[in-house]
MINU-817374 format. One line per field, with one value per residue (C-alpha): x, z, y; residue number from 1. Coordinates in steps of 0.001 Angstrom, whole numbers, plus 500000, padded with zeros to 6 digits. Layout:
N
east X|... $
up Z|... $
north Y|... $
k NUM|... $
END
This chain:
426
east 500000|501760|502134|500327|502295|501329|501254|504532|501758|500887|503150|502635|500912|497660|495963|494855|494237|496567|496224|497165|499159|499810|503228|503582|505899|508734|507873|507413|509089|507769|505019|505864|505015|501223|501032|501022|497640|497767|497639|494026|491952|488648|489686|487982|486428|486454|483440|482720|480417|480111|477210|475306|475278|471618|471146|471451|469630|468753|469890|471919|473303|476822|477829|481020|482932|483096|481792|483275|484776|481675|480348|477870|475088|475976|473806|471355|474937|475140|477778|479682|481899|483940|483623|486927|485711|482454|482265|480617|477457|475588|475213|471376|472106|474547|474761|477649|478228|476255|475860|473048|473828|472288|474567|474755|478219|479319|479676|477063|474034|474312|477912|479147|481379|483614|484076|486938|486895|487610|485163|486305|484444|484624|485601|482352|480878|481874|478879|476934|478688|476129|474419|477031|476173|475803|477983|477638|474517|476518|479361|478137|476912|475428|471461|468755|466285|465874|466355|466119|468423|471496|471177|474691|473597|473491|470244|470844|466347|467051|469753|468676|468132|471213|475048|476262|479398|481844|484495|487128|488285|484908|483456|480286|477796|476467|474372|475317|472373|475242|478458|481671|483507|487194|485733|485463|488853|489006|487453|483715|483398|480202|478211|477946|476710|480505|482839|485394|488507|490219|491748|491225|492383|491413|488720|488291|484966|483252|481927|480903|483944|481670|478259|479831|482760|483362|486259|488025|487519|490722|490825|490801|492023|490810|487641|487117|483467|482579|481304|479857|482104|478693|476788|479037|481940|483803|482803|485722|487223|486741|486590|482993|482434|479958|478744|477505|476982|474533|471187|469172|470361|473127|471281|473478|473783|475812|478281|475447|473445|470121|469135|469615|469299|471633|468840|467473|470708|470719|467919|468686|472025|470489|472038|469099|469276|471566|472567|473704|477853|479050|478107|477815|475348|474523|472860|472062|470099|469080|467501|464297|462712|463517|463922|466838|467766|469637|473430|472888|476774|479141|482821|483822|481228|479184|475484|474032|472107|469908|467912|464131|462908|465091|464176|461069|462115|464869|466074|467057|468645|468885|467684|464775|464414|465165|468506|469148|467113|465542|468584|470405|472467|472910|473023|474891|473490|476867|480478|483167|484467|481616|482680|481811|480643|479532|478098|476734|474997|475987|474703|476818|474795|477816|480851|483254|482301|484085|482358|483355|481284|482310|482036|480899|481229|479287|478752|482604|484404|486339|488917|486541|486095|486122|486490|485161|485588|482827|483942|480052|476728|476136|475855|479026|479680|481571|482501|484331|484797|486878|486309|484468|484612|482082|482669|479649|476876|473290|475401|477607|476325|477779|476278|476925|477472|478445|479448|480699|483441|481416|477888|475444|472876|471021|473365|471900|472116|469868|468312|470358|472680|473671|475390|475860|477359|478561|479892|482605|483411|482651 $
up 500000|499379|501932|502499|502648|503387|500233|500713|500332|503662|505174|504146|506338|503731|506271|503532|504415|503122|500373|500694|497655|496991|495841|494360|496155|494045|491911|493431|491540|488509|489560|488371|484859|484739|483606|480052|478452|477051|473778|471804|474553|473841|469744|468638|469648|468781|467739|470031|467477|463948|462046|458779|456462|456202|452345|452147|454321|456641|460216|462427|466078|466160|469584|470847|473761|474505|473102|474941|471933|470685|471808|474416|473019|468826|469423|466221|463857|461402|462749|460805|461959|459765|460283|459234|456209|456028|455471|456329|459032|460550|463879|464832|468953|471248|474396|476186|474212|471274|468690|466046|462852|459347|456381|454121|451775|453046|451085|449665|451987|453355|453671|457407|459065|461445|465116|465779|463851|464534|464729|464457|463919|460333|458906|458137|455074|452332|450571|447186|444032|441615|439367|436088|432900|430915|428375|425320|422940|419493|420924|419247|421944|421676|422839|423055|421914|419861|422231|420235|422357|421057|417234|416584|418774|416982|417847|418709|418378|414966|413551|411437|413675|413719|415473|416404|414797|415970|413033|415290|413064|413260|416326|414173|414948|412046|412081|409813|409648|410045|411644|408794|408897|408771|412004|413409|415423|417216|416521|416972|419254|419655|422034|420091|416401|415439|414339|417171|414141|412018|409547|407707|405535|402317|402808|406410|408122|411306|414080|417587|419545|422915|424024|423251|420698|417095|415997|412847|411054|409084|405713|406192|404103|400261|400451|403840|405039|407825|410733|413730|417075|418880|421898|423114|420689|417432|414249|412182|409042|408766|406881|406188|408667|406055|408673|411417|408902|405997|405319|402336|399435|396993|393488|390725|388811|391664|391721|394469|394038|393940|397116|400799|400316|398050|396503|395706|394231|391981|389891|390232|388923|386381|387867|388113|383843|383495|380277|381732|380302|382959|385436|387145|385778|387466|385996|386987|386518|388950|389373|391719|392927|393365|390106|388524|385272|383800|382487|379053|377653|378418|377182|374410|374528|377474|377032|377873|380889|382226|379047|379703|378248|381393|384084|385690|385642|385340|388165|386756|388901|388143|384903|382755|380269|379870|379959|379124|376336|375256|374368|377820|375959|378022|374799|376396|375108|375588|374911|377861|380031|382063|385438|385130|388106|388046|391080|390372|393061|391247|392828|391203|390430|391517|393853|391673|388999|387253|385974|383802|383286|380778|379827|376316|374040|370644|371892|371712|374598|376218|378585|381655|382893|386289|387066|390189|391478|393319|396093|397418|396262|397916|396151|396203|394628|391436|391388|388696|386717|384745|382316|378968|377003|374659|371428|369532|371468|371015|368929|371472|373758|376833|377925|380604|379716|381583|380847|382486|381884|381482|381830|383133|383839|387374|387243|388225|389128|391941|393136|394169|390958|389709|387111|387815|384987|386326|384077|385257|382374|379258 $
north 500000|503098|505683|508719|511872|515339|517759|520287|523141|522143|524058|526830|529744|530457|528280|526044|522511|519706|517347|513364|512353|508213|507255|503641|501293|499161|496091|492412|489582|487589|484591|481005|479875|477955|474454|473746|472120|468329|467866|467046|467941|469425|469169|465935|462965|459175|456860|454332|451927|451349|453377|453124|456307|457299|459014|462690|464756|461898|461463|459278|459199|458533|457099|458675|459010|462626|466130|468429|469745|470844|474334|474421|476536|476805|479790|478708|479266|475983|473585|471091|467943|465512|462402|459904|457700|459073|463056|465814|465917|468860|468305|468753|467810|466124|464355|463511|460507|460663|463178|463376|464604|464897|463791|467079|466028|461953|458811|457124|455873|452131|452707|450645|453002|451394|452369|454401|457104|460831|463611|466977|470225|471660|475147|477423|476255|478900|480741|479137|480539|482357|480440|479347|480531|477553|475961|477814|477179|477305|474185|470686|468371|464911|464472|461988|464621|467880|470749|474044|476031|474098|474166|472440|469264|466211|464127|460631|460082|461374|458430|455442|452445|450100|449886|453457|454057|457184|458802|459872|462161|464602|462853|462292|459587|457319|454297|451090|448179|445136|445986|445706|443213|445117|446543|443100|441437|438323|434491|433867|431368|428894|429627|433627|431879|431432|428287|428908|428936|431330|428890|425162|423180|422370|419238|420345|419579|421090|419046|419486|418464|419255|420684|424187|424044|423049|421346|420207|417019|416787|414980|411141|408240|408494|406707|406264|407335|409252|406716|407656|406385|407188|409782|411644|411059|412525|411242|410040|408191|404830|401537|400597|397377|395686|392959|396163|399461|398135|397381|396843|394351|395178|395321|393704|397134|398002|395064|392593|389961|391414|388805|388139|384332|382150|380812|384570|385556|382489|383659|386596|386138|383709|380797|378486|378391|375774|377131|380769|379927|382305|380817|376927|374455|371173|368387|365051|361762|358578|355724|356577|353558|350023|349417|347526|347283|344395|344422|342762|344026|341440|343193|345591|348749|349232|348973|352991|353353|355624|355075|356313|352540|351232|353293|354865|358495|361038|363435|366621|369387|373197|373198|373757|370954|367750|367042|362867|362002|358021|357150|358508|360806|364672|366978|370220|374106|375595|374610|374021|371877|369476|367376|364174|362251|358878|356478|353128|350666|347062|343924|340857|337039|335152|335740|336896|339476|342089|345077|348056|351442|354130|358215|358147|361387|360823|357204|356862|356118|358909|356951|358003|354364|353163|349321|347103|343543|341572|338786|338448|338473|341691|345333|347490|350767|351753|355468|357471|360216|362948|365639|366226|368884|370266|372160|371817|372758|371089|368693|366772|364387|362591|359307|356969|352593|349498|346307|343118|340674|337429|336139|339021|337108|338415|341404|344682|348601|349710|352725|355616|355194|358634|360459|364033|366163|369936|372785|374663|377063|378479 $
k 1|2|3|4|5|6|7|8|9|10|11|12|13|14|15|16|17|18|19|20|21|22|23|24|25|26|27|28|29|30|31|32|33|34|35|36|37|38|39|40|41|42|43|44|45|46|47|48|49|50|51|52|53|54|55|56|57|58|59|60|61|62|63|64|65|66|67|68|69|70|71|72|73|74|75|76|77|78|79|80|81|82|83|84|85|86|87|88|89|90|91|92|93|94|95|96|97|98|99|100|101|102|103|104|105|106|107|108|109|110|111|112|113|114|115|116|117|118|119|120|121|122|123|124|125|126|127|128|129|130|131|132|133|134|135|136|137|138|139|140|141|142|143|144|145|146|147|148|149|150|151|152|153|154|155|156|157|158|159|160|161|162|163|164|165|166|167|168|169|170|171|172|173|174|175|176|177|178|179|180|181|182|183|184|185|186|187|188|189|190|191|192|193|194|195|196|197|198|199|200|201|202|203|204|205|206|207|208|209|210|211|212|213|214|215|216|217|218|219|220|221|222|223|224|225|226|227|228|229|230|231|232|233|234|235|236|237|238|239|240|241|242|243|244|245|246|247|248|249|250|251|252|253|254|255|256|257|258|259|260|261|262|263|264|265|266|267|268|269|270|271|272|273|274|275|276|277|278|279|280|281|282|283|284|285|286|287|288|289|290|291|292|293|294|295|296|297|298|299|300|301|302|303|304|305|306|307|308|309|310|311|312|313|314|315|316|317|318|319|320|321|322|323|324|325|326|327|328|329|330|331|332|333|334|335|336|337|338|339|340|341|342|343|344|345|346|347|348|349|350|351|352|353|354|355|356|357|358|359|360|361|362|363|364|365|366|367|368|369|370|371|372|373|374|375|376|377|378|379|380|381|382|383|384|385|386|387|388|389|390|391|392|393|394|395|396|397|398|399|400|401|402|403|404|405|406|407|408|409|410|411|412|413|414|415|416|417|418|419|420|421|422|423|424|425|426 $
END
């Protein structure tokens, strides 16, 4: 406090009263220093749980753990926080730990923000710019519709239908009805209406390699068919297998028979006329029944048998006339060579008995003889023959004659005796 002293004009003798005047005392020393603040307080606070961005202009309450940093009565001014990861909020009101705020500028709605995240309070929101000119009406823009403000706009409503086509040189817009194929790159593929390929062979053939892919059936052997290998794979080249891959008959004008049975594709071949020279003619006679005919020849030329005077009836096979006449001559239609084949069932009147038969040409003999001995009274079986051949058809004749070395009385060929006479060229 400083001290009071008495004015010098107090002592003076006007008799004027004295005046009090204060004079400071000296200076104290300096106080201490206060403590310094800690860093972040009251500037932001933290999320304390994940939130969902509502859409613009819709709110949310953000739990938190503090908001201290926000001002305690905003005073109706407009107050903005930034949220990490999500953007900017206004706050509408706050509680100690929870703030709700209105998303004015943040990412897209349904966006999951995650807990943890800092919340600070935003600069002042600067002021809406006027209202921008527009871009200039006489530019060239690109529209769906006719707007007559911009008369250099090219009309996309107005185009031909078809693929949109752009000339980078002017920027233009055309339509084209199919799309060129010099603007085309790439391969087709499948399953898009294409082969899949780019290049083949000459002879190359497409087939379905899969449910969804064509492949390349390359050339096969030279006249190999295509066979199927069956479901589910490739076709290929292959030897016909006749016995498993056709049906139907094989006309003769095509190299078959004309027949599934052989004895179809005899007549149809012509083989059942025994005079067809191309191809093989049987003919043959027998004795039937139990007939038995007498051997009246005893040496030099056999006596003919098979003569219709001496027999019941003739057996003729594949053929259409008849073949041994009366006199048991076969008079051949064509010339060639003939088989001979001759089988006789002799039964002898005595023990011994020799017996000769004979191939006669012309009723000369040929040198076709065959010769058996009898030791019983029982029948055995002479068997011979050899070939004739015929140069004057319908002229030559072949017959078939026995004889036997001494008396012939009782001596006899029986039923089943055969000649059979076979052509085997012409």
């Amino acid at each position: 406090m400083p001290a009071q002293l008495p004015s010098s004009s107090g002592c003076c003798t006007c008799g004027t009263s004295p005046t009090v005047v204060n004079i400071p005392g000296p200076t104290g020393p300096a106080g201490s220093n206060g403590t310094n603040g800690s860093n972040g307080v009251n500037a932001y606070c933290t999320t304390t749980a994940q939130f969902t961005v509502p859409n613009v202009n819709f709110t949310v309450v953000v739990s938190v753990d503090s908001t201290s940093f926000l001002p305690s009565s905003p005073g109706g001014a407009y107050l903005e926080v930034y949220i990490g990861n999500a953007g900017y909020f206004e706050v509408i009101s706050f509680t100690s730990n929870s703030i709700t705020c209105k998303n004015v500028q943040a990412v897209p709605g349904t966006t999951v923000i995650a807990l943890g995240q800092k919340i600070s309070i935003a600069g002042p929101r600067g002021t809406t710019g006027a209202a921008g000119g527009g871009a200039p009406s006489t530019s060239t823009y690109l529209i769906q519709t006719a707007d007559g403000s911009l008369p250099n706009a090219q009309v996309l409503g107005s185009l031909s239908s078809g693929y949109a086509k752009v000339t980078t040189t002017t920027g233009a817009v055309t339509t084209v009805t199919t799309i060129p194929t010099s603007d085309l790159s790439g391969t087709l593929t499948a399953p898009k209406g294409g082969t899949g390929q780019s290049t083949f062979a000459i002879g190359d053939l497409l087939s379905a390699s899969s449910t969804s892919a064509l492949a390349k059936l390359s050339v096969g052997t030279v006249t190999y068919p295509i066979c199927s290998n069956g479901v589910g794979v490739q076709a290929s080249y292959q030897q016909l297998n006749l016995g498993s891959a056709v049906t139907g008959v094989l006309p003769i004008a095509n190299g078959g028979t004309g027949s599934s049975t052989a004895a179809g594709a005899r007549t149809s071949l012509g083989l059942a006329n025994a005079f067809n020279p191309q191809y093989l003619s049987v003919y043959f006679a027998s004795l039937e029944s139990g007939w038995t005919v007498p051997i009246v020849s005893v040496g030099g030329l056999g006596a003919v048998i098979f003569v219709a005077a001496n027999q019941p009836s003739t057996t003729i096979g594949f053929q259409t006339e008849a073949a041994f006449g009366t006199n048991g001559a076969y008079t051949p239609t064509t010339t060639g060579y003939y088989v001979i084949q001759v089988s006789l069932y002799v039964r002898p009147n005595s023990l011994t008995r020799t017996y000769t038969a004979q191939v006669l040409k012309n009723s000369v003999v040929t040198g076709i003889t065959g010769r058996i001995t009898t030791t019983s009274a029982q029948s055995v079986t002479l068997s011979f023959g050899g070939i004739v051949q015929i140069t004057n058809a319908n002229s030559d004749s072949i017959q078939v004659a026995i004889y036997a070395d001494s008396s012939t009385a009782n001596s006899v060929f029986e039923q089943g005796s055969r000649v059979t006479i076979t052509k085997i060229s012409a």
